[in-house]
Backbone bond lengths (Angstrom), bond angles and torsions (degrees), N, CA, C in turn:
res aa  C-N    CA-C-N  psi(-1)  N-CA   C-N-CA  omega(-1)  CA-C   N-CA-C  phi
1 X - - - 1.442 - - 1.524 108.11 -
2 X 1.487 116.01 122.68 1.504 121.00 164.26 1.270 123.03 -72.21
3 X 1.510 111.91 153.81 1.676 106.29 158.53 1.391 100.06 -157.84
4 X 1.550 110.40 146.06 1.381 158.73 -168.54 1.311 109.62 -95.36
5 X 1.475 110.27 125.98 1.975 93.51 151.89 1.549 96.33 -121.55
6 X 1.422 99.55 140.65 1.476 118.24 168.02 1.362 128.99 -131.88
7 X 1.143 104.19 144.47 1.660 109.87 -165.83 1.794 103.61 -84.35
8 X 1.166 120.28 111.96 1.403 112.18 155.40 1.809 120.66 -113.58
9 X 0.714 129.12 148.89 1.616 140.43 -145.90 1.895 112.71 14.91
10 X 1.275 104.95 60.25 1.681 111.18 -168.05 1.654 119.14 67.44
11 X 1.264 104.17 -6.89 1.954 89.03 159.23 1.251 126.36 -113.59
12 X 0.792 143.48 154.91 1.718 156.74 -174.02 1.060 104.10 -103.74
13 X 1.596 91.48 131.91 1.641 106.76 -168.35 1.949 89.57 -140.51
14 X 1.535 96.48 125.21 1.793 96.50 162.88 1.206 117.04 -71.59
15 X 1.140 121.59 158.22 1.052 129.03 -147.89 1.942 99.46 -145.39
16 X 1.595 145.40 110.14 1.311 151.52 155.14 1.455 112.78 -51.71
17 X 1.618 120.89 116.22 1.651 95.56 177.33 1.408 96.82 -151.53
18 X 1.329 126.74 175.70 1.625 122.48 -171.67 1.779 105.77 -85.92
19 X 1.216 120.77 132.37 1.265 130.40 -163.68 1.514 118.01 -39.42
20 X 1.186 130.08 94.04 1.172 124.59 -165.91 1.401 123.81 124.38
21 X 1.152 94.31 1.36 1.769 93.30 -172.28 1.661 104.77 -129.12
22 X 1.294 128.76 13.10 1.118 136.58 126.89 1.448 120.28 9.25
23 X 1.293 122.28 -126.23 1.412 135.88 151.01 1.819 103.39 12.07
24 X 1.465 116.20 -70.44 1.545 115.38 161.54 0.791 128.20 -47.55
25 X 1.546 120.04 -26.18 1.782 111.63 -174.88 1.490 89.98 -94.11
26 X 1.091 143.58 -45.80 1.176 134.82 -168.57 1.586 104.64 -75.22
27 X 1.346 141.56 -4.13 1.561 139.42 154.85 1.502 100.04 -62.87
28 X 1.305 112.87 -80.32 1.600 114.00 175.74 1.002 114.95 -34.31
29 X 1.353 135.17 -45.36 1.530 119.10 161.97 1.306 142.90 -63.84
30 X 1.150 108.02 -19.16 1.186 114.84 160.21 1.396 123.12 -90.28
31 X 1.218 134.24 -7.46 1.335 160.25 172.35 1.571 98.01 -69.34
32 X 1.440 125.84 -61.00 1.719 145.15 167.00 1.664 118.44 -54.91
33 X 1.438 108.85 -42.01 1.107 120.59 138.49 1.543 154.26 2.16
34 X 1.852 85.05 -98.35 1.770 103.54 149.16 0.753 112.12 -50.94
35 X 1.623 145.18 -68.94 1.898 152.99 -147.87 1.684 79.10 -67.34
36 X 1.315 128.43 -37.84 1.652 103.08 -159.37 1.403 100.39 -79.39
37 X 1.635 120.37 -37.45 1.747 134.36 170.08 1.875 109.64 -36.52
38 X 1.452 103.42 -45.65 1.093 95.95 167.55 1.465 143.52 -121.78
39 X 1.340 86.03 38.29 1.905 113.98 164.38 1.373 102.49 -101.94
40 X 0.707 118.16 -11.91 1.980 126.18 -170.96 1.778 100.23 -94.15
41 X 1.353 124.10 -46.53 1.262 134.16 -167.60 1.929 90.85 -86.89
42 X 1.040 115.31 -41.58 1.973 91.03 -172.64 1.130 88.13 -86.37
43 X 1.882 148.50 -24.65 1.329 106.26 -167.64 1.190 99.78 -123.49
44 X 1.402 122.17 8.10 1.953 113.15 -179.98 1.487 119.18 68.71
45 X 0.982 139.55 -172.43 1.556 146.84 -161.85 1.725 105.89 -66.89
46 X 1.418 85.06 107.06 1.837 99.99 176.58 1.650 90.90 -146.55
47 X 1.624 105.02 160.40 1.257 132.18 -175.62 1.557 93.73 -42.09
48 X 1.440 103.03 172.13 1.523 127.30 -167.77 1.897 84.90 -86.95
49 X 1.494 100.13 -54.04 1.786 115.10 -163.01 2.066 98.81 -63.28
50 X 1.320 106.34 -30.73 1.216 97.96 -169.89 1.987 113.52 -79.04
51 X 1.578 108.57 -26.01 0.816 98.73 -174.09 1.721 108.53 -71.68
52 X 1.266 106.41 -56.58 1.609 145.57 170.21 1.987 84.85 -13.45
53 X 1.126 119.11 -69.79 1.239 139.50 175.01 1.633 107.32 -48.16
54 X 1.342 128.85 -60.60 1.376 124.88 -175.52 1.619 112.00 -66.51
55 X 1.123 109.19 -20.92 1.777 116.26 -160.41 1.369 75.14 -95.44
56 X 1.594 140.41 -70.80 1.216 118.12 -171.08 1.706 117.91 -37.19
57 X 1.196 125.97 -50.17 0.995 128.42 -170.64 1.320 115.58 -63.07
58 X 1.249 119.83 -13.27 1.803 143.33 -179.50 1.344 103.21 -45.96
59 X 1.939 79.35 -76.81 1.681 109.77 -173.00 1.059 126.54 -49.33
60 X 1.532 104.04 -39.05 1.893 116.96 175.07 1.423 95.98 -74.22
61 X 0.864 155.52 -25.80 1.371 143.81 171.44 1.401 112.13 -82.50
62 X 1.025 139.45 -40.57 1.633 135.86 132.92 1.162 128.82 -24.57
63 X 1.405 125.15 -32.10 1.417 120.81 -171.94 1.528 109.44 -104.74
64 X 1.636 99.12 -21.49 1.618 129.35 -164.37 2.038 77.52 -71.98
65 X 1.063 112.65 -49.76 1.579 122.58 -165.96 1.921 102.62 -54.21
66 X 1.112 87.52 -54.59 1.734 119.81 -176.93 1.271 114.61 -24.88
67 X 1.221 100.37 -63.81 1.328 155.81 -170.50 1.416 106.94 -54.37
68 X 1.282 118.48 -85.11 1.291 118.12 178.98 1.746 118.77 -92.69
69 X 1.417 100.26 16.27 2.033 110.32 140.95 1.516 109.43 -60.90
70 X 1.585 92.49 -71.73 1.496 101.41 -153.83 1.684 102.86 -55.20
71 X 1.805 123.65 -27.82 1.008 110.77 -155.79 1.670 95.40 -79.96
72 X 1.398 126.87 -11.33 1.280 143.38 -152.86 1.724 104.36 -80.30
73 X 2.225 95.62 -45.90 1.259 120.16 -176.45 1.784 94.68 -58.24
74 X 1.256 121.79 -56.29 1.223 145.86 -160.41 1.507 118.36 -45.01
75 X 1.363 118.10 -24.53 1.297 149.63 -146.74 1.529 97.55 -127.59
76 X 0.828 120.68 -58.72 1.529 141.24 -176.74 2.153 102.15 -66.67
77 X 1.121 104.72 -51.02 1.634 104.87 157.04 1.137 128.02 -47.05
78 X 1.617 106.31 -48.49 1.404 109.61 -160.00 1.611 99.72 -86.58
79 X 1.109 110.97 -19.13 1.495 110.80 177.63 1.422 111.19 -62.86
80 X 1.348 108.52 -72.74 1.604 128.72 164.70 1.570 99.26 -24.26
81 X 1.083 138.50 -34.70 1.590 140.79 -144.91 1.669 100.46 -98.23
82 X 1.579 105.27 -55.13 1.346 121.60 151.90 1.556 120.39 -32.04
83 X 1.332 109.56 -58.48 1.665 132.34 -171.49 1.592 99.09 -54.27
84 X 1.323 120.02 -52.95 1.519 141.95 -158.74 1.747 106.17 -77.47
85 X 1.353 103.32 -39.62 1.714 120.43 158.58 1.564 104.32 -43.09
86 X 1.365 83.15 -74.02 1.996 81.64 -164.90 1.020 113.01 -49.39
87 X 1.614 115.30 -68.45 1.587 133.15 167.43 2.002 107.90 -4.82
88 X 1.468 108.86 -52.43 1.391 136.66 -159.41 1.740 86.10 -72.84
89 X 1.033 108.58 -74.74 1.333 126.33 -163.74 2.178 115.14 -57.71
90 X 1.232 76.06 -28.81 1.875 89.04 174.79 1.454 88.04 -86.39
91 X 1.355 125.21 -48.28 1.641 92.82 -166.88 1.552 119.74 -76.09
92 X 1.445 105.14 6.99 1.354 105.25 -175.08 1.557 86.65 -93.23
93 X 1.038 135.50 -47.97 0.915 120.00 -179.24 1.795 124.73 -56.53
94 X 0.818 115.34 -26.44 1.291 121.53 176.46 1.424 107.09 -72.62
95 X 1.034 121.63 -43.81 1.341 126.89 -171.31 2.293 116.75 -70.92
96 X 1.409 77.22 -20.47 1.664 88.20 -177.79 1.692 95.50 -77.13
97 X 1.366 105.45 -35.49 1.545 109.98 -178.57 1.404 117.97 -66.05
98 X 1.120 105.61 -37.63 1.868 114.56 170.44 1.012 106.02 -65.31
99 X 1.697 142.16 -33.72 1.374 144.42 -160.51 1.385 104.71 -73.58
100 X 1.375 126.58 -58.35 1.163 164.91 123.05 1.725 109.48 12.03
101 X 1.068 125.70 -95.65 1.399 138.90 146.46 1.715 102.49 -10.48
102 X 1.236 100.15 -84.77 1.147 92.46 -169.35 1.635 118.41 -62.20
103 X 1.158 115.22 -16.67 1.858 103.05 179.77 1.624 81.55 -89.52
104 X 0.874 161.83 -4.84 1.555 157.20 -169.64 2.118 88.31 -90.79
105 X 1.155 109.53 -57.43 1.220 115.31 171.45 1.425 128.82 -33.90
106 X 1.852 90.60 -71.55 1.474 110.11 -176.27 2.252 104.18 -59.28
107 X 1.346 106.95 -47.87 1.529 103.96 171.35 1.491 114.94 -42.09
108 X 1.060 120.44 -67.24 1.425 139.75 171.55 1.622 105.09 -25.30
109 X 1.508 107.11 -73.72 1.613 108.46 -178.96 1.510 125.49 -62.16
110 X 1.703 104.36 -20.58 1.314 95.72 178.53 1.643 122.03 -88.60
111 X 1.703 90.96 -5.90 1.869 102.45 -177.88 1.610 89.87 -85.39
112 X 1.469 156.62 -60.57 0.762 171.13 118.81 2.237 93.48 26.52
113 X 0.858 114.35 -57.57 1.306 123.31 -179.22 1.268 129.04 -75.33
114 X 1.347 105.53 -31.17 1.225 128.68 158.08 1.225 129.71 -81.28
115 X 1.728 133.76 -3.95 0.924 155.75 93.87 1.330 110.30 9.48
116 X 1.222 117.59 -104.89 1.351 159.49 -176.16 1.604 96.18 -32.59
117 X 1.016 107.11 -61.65 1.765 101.79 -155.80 1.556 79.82 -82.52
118 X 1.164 132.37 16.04 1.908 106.52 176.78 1.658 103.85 -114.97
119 X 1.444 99.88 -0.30 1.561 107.91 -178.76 1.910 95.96 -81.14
């Protein structure tokens, strides 16, 4: 088991974390941090618990944001993915039509040729 100390609004607090993930807990903290740096600058001297509390509420609204991007992105893929199906599927189809055509072609020229060489 790891542990961290990290500073959030100038005190250091240890921190329990799974061996290695250190370095991460101390990003996120400093990430919680900032949002508290600038809960302090729009509203000036408020409780330790109140800020601690508003910056949480930041992040959850950040992630709350996050959240229904990616699920937005998510939707927007699968559509595109759909799109790329058909796309796939029309050109196969097109392509059976060229196959087609052209042995309709190639028959054509060789009756046409066969013609010819019997004249």
């Amino acid at each position: 088991m790891g542990q961290v100390t990290v500073n959030i609004n100038g005190r250091g607090y240890t921190v329990g974390c799974d061996s290695g993930q250190e370095d991460h807990i101390a990003e996120l903290a400093g990430y919680l941090d900032h949002h508290i740096g600038q809960m302090k600058e729009s509203m000036g001297a408020v409780g330790d618990m109140r800020l601690l509390l508003l910056a949480g509420i930041m992040v959850a609204d950040e992630l709350s944001e996050t959240v229904a991007k990616l699920e937005e992105l998510e939707t927007e893929v699968a559509s595109l993915r759909e799109g790329q199906e058909a796309v796939q599927n029309q050109a196969t189809g097109f392509e059976a039509q060229a196959v087609e055509a052209i042995d309709s072609i190639a028959a054509r020229i060789e009756g046409i040729a066969g013609r010819l060489n019997a004249h």
